[in-house]
C-alpha positions as CSV (number, residue, x, y, z in Angstrom):
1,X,-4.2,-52.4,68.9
2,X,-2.3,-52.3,65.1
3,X,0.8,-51.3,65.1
4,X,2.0,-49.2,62.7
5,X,4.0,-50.6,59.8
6,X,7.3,-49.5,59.7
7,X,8.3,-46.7,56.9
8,X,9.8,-48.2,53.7
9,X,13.8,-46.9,53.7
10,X,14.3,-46.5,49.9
11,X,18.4,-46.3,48.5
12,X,18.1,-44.9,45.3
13,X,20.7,-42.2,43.9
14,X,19.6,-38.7,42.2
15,X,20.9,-40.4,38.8
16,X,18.3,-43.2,38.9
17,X,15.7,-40.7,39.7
18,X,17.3,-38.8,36.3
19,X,17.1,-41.9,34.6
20,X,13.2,-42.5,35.8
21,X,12.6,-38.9,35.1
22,X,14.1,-39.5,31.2
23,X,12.5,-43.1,31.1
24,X,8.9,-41.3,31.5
25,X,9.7,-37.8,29.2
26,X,11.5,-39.5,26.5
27,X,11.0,-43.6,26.3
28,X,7.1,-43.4,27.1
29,X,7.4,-45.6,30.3
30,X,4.4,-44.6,32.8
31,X,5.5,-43.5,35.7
32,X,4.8,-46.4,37.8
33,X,6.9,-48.5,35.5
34,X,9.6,-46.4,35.4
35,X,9.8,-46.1,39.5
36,X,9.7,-49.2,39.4
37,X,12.2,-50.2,36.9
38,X,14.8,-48.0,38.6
39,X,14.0,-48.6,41.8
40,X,12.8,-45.0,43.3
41,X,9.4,-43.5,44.8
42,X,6.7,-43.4,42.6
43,X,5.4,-40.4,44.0
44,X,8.4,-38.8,44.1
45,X,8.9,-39.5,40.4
46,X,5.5,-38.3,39.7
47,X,6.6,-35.1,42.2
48,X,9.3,-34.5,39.9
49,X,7.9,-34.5,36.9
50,X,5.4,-32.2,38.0
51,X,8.4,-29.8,38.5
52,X,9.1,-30.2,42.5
53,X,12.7,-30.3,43.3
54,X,14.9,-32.7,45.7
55,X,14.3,-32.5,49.2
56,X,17.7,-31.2,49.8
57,X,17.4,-29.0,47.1
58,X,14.2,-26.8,48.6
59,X,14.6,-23.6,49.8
60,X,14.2,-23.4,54.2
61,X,11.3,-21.2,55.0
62,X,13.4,-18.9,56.4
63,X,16.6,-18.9,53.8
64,X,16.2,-17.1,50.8
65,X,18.8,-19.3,48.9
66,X,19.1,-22.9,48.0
67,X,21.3,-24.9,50.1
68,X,22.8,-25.5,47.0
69,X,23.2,-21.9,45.7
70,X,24.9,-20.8,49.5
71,X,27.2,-23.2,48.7
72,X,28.0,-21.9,45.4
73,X,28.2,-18.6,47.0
74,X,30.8,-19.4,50.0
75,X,32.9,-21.4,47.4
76,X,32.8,-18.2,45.3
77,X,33.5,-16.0,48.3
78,X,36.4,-18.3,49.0
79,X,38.1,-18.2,45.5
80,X,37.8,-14.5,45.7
81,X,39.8,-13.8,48.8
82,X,42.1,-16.6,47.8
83,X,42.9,-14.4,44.4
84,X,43.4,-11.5,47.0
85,X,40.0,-10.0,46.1
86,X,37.6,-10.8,49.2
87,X,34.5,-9.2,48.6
88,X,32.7,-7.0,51.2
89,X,30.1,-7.5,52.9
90,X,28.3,-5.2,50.5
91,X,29.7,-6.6,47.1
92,X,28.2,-10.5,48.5
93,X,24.7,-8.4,49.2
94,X,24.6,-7.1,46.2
95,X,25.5,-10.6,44.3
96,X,22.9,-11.8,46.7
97,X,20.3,-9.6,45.8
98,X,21.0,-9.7,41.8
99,X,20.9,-13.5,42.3
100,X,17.1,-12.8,44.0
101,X,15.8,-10.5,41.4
102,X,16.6,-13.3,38.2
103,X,14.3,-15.5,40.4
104,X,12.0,-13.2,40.4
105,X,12.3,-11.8,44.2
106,X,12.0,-8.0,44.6
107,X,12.1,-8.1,48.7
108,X,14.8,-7.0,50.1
109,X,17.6,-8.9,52.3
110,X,17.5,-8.4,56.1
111,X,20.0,-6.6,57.3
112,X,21.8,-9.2,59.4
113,X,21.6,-11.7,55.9
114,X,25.2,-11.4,55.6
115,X,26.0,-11.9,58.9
116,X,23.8,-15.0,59.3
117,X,25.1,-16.6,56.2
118,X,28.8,-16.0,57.2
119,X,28.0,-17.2,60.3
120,X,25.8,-20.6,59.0
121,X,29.6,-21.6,57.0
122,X,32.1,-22.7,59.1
123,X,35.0,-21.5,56.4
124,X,34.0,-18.2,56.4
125,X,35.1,-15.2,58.0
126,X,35.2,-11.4,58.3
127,X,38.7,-9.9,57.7
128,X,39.1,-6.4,58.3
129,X,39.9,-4.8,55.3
130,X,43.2,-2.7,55.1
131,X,43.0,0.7,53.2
C-alpha cells in the first residue's frame, strides 16, 4: 500500500504573491516563472490572476460580508460610539445593506443579521440608548 505524500506547507507572504502577480501583468514573466521566482503556488498565482481572491479574503457561504469588510464595519462601529455617536441597530443595517447593493446584492438582510454580527465580535455590544 502507497502512502500518501505529505502536503507541501508553502510560507509565502501576500506581498510576494503581489509581487508574482506584477512580475506576470507588467514584466512578462509566465506564470510558472514568476511562482517560482517568488516562491508562492503556481496555481494560486494563476488563481489570482484569473481574478479569485485570498482564501481569507472569500466570503463564508453563509456571511454576506468579507471577513475583511466585518472588520471594517465593527472598527467603524467602534469609532462611532467612541465619538458619542453609536449607531443603531438600524443605522449599521442600513450601512449594511447600501454596502450590499454597490456589490450588486438586492436580497435582503435576515432579520437576526445584526444580531449575529454583534454577536460573532467580541468588542461589540448593545447599549441601550437614552432618549
Amino acid at each position: 500500500m502507497k502512502m500518501p505524500r505529505p502536503r507541501l506547507q508553502w510560507k509565502y507572504t501576500e506581498d510576494d504573491m503581489a509581487e508574482a502577480i506584477l512580475d506576470v501583468t507588467d514584466n512578462g514573466f509566465s506564470p510558472p516563472q514568476a511562482a517560482h521566482r517568488r516562491g508562492v503556488p503556481r496555481r494560486t498565482l494563476i488563481d489570482r490572476l484569473h481574478g479569485r481572491g485570498a482564501v481569507k479574503e472569500q466570503i463564508h457561504p453563509h456571511r454576506r460580508l468579507s471577513k475583511s469588510q466585518e472588520d471594517r464595519l465593527a472598527f467603524w462601529i467602534l469609532r462611532q460610539e467612541s465619538l458619542g455617536y453609536a449607531p443603531s441597530h438600524s443605522q449599521i443595517r442600513a450601512c449594511v445593506m447600501g454596502l450590499l447593493r454597490q456589490q450588486g446584492e438586492h436580497l435582503d438582510l435576515g432579520r437576526d443579521w445584526v444580531n449575529k454580527f454583534i454577536n460573532r465580535h467580541a468588542d461589540l455590544k448593545t447599549k441601550m440608548g437614552r432618549r
